[in-house]
Structures are given as C-alpha cells and as structure tokens.
mmCIF file of the C-alpha atoms, coordinates in Angstrom:
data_MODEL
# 
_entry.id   MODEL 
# 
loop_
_atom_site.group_PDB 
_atom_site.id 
_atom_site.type_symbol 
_atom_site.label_atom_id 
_atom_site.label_alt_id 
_atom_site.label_comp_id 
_atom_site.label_asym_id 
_atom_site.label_entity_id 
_atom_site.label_seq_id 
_atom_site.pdbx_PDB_ins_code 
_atom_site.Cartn_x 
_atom_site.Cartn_y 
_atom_site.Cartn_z 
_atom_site.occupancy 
_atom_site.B_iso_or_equiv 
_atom_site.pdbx_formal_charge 
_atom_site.auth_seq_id 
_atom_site.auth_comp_id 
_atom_site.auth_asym_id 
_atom_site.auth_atom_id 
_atom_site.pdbx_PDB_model_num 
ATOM 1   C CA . UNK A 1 1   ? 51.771  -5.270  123.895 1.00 0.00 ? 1   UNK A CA 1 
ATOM 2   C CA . UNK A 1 2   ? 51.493  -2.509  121.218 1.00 0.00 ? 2   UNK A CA 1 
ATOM 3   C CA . UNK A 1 3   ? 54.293  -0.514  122.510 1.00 0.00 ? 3   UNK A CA 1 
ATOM 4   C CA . UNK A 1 4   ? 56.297  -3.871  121.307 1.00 0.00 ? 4   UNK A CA 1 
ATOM 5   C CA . UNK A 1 5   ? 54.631  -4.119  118.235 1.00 0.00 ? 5   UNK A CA 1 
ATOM 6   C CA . UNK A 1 6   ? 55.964  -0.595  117.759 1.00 0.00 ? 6   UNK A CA 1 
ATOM 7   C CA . UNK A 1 7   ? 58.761  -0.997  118.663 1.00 0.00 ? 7   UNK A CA 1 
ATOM 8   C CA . UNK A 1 8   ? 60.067  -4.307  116.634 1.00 0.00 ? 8   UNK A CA 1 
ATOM 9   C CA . UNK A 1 9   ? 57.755  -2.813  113.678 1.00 0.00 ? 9   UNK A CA 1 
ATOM 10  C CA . UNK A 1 10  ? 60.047  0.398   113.555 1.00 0.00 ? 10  UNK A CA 1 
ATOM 11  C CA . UNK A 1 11  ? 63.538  -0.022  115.292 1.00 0.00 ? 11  UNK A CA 1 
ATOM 12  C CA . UNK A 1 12  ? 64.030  -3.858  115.072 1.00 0.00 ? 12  UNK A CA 1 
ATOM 13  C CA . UNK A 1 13  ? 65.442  -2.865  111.863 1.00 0.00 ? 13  UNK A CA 1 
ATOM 14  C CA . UNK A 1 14  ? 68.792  -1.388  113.329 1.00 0.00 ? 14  UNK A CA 1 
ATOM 15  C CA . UNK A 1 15  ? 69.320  -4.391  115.701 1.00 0.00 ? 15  UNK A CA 1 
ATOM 16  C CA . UNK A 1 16  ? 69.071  -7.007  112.771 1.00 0.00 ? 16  UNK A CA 1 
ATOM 17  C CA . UNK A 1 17  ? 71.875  -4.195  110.642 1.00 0.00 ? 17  UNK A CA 1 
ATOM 18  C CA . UNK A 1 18  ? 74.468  -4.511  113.691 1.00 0.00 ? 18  UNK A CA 1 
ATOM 19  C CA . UNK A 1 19  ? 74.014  -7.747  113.961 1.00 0.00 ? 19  UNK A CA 1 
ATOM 20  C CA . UNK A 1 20  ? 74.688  -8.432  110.324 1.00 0.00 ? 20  UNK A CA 1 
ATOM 21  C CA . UNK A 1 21  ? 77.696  -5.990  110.559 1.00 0.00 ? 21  UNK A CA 1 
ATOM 22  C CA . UNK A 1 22  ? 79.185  -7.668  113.791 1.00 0.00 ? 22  UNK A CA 1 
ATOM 23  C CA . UNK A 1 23  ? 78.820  -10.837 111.916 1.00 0.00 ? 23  UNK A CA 1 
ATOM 24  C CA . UNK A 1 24  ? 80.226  -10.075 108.430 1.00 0.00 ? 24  UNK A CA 1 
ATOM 25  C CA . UNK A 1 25  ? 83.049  -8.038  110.907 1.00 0.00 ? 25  UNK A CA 1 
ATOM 26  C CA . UNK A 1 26  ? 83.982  -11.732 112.528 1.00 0.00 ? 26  UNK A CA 1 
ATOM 27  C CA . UNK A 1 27  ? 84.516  -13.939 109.519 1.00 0.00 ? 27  UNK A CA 1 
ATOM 28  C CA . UNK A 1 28  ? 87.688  -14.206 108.054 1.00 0.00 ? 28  UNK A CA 1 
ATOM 29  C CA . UNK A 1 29  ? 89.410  -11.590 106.117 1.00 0.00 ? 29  UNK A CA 1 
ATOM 30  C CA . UNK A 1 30  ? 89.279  -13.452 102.332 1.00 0.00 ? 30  UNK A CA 1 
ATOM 31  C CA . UNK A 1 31  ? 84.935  -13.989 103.833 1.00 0.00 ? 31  UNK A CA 1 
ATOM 32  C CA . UNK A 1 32  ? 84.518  -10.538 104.463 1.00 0.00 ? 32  UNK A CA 1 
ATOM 33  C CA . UNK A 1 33  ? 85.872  -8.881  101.032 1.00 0.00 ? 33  UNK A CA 1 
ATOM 34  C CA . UNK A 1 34  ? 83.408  -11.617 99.526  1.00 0.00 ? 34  UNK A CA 1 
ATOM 35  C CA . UNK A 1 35  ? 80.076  -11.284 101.817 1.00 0.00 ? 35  UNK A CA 1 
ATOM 36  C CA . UNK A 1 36  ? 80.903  -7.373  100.980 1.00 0.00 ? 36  UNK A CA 1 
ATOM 37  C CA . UNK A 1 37  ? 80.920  -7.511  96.957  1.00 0.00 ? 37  UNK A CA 1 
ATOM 38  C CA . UNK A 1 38  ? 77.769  -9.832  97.118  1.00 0.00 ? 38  UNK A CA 1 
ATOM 39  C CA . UNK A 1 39  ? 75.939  -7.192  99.614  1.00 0.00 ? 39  UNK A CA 1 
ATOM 40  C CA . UNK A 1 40  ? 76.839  -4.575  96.943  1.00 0.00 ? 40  UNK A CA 1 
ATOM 41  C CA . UNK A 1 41  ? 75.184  -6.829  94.425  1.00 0.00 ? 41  UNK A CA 1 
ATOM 42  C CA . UNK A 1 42  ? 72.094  -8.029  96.557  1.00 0.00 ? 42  UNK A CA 1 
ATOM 43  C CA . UNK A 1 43  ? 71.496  -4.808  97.526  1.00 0.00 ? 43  UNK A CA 1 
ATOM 44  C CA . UNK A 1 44  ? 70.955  -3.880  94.151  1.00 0.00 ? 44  UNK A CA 1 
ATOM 45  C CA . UNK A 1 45  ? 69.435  -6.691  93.074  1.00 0.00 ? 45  UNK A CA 1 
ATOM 46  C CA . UNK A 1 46  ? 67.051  -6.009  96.117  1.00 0.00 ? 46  UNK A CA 1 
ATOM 47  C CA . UNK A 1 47  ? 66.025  -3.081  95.068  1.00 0.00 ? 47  UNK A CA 1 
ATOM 48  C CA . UNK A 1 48  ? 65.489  -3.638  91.370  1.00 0.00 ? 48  UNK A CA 1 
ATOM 49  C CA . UNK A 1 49  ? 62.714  -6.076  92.540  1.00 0.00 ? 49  UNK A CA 1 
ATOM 50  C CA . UNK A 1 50  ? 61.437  -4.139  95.187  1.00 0.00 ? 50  UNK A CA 1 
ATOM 51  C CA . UNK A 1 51  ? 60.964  -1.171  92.298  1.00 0.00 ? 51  UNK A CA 1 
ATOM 52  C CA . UNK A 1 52  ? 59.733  -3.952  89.492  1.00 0.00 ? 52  UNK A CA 1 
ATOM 53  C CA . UNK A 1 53  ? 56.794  -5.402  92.395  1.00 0.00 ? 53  UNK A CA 1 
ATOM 54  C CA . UNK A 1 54  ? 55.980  -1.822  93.459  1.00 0.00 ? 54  UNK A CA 1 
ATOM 55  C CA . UNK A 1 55  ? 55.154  -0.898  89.885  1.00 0.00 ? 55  UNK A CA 1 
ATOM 56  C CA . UNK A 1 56  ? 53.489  -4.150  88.935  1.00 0.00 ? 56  UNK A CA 1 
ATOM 57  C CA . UNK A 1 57  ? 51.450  -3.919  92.019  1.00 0.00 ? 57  UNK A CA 1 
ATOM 58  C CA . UNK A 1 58  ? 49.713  -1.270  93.601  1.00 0.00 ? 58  UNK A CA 1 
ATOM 59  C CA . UNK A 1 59  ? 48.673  -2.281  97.045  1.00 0.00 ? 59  UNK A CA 1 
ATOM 60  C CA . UNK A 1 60  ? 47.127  0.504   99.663  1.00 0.00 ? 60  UNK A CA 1 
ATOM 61  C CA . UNK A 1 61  ? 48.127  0.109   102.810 1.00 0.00 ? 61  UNK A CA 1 
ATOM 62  C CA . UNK A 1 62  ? 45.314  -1.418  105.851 1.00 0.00 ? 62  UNK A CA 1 
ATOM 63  C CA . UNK A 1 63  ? 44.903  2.313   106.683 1.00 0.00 ? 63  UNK A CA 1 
ATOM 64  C CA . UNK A 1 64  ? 44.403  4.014   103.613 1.00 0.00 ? 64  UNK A CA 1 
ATOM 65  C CA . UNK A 1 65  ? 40.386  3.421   103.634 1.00 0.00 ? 65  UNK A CA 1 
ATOM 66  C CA . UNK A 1 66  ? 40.063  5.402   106.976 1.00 0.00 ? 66  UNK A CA 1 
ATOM 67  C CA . UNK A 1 67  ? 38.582  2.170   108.338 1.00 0.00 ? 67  UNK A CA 1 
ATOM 68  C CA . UNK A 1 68  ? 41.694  1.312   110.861 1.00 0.00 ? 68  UNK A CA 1 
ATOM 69  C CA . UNK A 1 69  ? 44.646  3.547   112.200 1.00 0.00 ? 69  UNK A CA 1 
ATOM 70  C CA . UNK A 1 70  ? 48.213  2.971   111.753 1.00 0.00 ? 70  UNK A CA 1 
ATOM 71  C CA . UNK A 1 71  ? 49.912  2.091   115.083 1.00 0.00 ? 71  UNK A CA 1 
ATOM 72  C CA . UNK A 1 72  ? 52.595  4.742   114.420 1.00 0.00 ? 72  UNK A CA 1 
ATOM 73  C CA . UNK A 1 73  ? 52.583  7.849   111.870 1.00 0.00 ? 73  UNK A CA 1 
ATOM 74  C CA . UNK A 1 74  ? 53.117  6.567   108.384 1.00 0.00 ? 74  UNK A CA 1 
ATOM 75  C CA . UNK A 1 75  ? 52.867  7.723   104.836 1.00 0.00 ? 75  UNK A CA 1 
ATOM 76  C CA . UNK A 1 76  ? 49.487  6.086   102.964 1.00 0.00 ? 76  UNK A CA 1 
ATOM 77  C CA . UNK A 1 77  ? 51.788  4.862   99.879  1.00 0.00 ? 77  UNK A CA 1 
ATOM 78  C CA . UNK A 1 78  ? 51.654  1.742   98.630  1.00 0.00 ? 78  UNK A CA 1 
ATOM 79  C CA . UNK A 1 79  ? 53.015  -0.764  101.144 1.00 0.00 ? 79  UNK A CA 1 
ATOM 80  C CA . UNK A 1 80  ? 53.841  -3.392  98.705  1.00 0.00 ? 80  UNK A CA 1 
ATOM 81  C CA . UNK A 1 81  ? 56.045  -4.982  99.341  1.00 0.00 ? 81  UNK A CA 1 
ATOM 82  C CA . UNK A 1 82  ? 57.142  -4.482  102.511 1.00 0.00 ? 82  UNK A CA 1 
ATOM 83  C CA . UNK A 1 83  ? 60.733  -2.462  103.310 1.00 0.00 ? 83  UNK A CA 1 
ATOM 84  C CA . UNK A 1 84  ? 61.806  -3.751  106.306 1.00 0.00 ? 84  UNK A CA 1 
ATOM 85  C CA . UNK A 1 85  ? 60.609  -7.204  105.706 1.00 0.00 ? 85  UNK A CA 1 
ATOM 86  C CA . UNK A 1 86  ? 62.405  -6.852  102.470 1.00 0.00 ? 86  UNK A CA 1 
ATOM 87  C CA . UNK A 1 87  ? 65.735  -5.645  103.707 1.00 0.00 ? 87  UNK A CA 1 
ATOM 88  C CA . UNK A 1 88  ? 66.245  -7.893  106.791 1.00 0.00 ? 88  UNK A CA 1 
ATOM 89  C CA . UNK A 1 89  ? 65.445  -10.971 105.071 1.00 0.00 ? 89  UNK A CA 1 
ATOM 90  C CA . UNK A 1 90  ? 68.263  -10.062 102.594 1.00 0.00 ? 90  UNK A CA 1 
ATOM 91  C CA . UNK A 1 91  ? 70.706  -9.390  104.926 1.00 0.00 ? 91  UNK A CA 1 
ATOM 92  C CA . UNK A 1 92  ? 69.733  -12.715 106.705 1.00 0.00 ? 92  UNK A CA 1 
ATOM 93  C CA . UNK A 1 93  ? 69.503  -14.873 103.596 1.00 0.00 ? 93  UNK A CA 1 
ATOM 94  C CA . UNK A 1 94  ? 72.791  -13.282 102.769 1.00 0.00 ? 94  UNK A CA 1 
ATOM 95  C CA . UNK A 1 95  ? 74.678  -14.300 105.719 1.00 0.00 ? 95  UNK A CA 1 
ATOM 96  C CA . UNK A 1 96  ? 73.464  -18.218 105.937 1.00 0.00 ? 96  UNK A CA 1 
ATOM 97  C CA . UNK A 1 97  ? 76.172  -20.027 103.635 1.00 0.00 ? 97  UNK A CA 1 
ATOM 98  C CA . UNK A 1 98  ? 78.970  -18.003 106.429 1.00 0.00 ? 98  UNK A CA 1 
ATOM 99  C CA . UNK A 1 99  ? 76.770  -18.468 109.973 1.00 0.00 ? 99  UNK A CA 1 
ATOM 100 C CA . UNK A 1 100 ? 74.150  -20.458 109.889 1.00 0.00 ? 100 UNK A CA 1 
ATOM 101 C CA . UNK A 1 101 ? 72.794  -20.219 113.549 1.00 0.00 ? 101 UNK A CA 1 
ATOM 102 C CA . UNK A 1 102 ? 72.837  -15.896 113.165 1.00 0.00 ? 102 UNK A CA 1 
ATOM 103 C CA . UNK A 1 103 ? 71.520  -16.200 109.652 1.00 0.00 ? 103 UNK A CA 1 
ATOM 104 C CA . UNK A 1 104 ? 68.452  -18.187 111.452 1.00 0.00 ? 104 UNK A CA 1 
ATOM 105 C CA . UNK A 1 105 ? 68.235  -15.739 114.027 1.00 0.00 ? 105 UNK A CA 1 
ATOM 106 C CA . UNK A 1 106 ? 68.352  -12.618 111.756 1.00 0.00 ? 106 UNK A CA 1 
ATOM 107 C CA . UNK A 1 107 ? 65.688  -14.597 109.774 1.00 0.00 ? 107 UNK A CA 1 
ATOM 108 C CA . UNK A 1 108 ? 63.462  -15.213 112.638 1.00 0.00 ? 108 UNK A CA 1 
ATOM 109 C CA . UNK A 1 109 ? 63.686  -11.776 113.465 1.00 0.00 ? 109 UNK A CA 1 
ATOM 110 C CA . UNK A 1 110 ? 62.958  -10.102 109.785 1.00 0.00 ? 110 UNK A CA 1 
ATOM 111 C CA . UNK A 1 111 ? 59.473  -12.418 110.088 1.00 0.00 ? 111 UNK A CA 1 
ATOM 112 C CA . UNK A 1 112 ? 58.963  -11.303 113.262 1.00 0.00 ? 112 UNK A CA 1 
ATOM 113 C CA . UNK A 1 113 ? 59.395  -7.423  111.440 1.00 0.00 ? 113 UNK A CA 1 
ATOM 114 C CA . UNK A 1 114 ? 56.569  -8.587  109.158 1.00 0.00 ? 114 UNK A CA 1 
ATOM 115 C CA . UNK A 1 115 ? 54.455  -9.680  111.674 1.00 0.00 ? 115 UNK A CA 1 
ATOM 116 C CA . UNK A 1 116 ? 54.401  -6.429  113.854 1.00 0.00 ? 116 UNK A CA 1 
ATOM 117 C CA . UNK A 1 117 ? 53.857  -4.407  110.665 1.00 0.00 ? 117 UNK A CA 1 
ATOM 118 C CA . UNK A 1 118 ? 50.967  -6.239  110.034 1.00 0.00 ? 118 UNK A CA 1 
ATOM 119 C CA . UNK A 1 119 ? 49.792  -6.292  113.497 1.00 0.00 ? 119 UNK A CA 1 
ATOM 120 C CA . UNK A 1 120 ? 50.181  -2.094  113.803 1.00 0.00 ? 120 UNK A CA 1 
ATOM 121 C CA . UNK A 1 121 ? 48.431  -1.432  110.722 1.00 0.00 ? 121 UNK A CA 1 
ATOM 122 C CA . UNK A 1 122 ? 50.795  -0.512  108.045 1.00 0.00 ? 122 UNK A CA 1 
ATOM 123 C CA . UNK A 1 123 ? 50.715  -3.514  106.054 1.00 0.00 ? 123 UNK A CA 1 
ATOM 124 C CA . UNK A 1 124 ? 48.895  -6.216  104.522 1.00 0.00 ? 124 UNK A CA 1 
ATOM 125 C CA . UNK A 1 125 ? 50.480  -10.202 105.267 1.00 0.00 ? 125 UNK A CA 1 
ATOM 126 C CA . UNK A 1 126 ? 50.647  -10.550 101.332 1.00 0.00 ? 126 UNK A CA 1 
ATOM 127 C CA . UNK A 1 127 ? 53.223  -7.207  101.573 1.00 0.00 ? 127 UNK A CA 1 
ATOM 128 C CA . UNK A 1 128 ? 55.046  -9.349  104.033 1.00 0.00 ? 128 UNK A CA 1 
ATOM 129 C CA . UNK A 1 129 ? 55.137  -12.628 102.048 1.00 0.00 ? 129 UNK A CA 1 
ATOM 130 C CA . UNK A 1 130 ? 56.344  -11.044 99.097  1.00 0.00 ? 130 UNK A CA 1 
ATOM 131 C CA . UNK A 1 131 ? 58.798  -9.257  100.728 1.00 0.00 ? 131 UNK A CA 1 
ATOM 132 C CA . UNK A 1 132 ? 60.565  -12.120 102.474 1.00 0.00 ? 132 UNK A CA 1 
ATOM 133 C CA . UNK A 1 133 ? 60.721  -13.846 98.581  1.00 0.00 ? 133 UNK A CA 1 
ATOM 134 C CA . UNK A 1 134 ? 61.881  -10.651 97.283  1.00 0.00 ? 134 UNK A CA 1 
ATOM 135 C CA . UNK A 1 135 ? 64.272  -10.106 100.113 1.00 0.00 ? 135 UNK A CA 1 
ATOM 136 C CA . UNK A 1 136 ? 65.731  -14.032 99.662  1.00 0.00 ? 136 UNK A CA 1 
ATOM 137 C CA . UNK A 1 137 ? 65.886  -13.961 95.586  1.00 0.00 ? 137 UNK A CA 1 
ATOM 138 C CA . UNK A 1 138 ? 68.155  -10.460 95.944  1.00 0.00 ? 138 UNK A CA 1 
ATOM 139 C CA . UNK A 1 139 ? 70.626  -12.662 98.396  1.00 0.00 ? 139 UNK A CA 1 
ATOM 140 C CA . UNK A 1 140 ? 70.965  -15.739 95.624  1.00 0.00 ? 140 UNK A CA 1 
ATOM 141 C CA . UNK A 1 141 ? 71.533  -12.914 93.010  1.00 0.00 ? 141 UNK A CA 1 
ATOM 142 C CA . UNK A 1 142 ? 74.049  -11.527 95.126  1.00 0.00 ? 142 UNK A CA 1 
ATOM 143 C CA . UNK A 1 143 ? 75.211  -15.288 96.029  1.00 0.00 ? 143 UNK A CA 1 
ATOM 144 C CA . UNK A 1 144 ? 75.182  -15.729 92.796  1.00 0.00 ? 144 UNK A CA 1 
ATOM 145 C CA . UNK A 1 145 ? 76.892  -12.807 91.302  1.00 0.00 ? 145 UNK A CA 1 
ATOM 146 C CA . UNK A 1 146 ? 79.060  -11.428 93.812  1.00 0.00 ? 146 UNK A CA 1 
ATOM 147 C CA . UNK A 1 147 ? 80.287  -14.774 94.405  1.00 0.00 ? 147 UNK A CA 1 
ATOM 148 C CA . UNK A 1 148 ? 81.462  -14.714 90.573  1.00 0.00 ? 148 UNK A CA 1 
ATOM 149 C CA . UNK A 1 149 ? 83.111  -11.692 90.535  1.00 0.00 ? 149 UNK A CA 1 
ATOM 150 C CA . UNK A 1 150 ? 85.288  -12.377 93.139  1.00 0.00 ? 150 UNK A CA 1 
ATOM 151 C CA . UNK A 1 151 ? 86.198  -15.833 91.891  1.00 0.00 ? 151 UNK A CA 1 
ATOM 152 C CA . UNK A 1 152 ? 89.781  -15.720 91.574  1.00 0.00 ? 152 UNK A CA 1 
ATOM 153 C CA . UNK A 1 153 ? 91.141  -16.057 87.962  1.00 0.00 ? 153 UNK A CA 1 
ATOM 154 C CA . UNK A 1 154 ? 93.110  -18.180 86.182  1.00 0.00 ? 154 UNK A CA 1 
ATOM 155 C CA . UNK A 1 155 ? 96.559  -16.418 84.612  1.00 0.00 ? 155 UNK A CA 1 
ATOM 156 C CA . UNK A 1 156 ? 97.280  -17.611 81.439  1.00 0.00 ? 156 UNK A CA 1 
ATOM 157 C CA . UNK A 1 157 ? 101.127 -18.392 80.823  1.00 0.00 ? 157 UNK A CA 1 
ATOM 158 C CA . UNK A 1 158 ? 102.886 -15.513 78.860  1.00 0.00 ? 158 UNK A CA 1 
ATOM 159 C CA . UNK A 1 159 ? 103.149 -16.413 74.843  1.00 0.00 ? 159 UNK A CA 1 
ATOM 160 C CA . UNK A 1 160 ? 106.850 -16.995 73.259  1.00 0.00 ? 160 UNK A CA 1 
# 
C-alpha cells in the first residue's frame, strides 16, 4: 500500500502530462493552436495564484513538527497549496470543453494526487482543496483569455 501511495504521490504526475499531451496531440489542428495559447495563459495564470496563496498563507507541512515522517524525502517548505494537485487539475480542467471523458479521468486522477500526498505525509487536505480551486480558476482564466486571443478578427473594409 505505501509503495502506491508513493508512487501516485510522486510520478502520477508524468502520466496525467502525457496524457494531456496525447490528448491536446489528437484534436483537430484549428483545437490544438487554441488549447495551446490558453495552456500558455493558464499556466500563467496558475502560477500567479499559486505565488499570491503561498504568500497569503503560510502553511507547514504534516512533517515539519517532527511529530510524523514524510513517506518520501521532501523539503519542510510550506506545502500550501499543493503543486501537483495544482498542476494536474489545470491541465484536466483545461482539457474538459475538447474531451470530456479524459478531462474526467485526468481529474479523477489529480484528486487521487492529493489524496496520496496527504496520505504520505507531505501535505495537509486543506493544501489539496485549495489547490484543486486554484488549479480550476487558472483553466477558466486561460478559457477565458486564451480563448480571446485567438478569436479570429473581423477585417474592416479598406476606406475610399
């Protein structure tokens, strides 16, 4: 059981990425260039909030007293909010208006990433809870703003 704790807590990561990737990769061409720009942008977006929440709240992680050990080496930083919960819940959110069924998956998966964290000791389930609204609000930004910027434009008729 705790070697696949570990194991989804550290690496489960990678296997939501590729299956983002293989997903984005299989949607049509006109799909792809837009799911791309509005990565860029919830990616940054992401991480804006992930910075603002880390310095508004100061959280040590379950380990940090001396009172439990971490299931696998790890800094004692803050742990709010949570990275990987964070990140895969992005990419998840990100992907539901193109494929719903993966998007669920991916989503399943990025709470099943919180979960194990919690379980091996690295973070708190308020980390994990804040990450998966951090991780969602950074896909509708990107939705939101990527989806504008590649809105195609209107031309405007040449004057006389």
């Amino acid at each position: 059981m705790r070697t696949a704790v570990v194991a989804v807590a550290e690496y489960a990561i990678y296997l939501v990425t590729v299956a983002f990737a293989v997903s984005c990769w299989r949607l049509p061409k006109h799909s792809r260039r837009v799911i791309a720009v509005q990565l860029l942008v919830a990616t940054a977006a992401t991480a804006a909030l992930v910075g603002l929440a880390a310095l508004a709240y100061h959280h040590p992680r379950p380990f940090a007293d001396g009172q439990m050990q971490p299931w696998f080496p790890h800094d004692p930083d803050s742990g709010f909010p949570s990275d990987h919960t964070t990140a895969t819940t992005m990419m998840a959110a990100l992907l539901w208006p193109y494929r719903r069924a993966v998007a669920a998956a991916l989503m399943a998966a990025a709470a099943m990433i919180g979960v194990a964290r919690v379980l091996a000791h690295v973070h708190w389930p308020v980390d994990v809870v804040a990450a998966i609204g951090i991780g969602v609000a950074g896909a509708a930004l990107g939705w939101w703003l990527g989806g504008l910027m590649m809105r195609p434009r209107r031309r405007t008729p040449a004057g006389p």
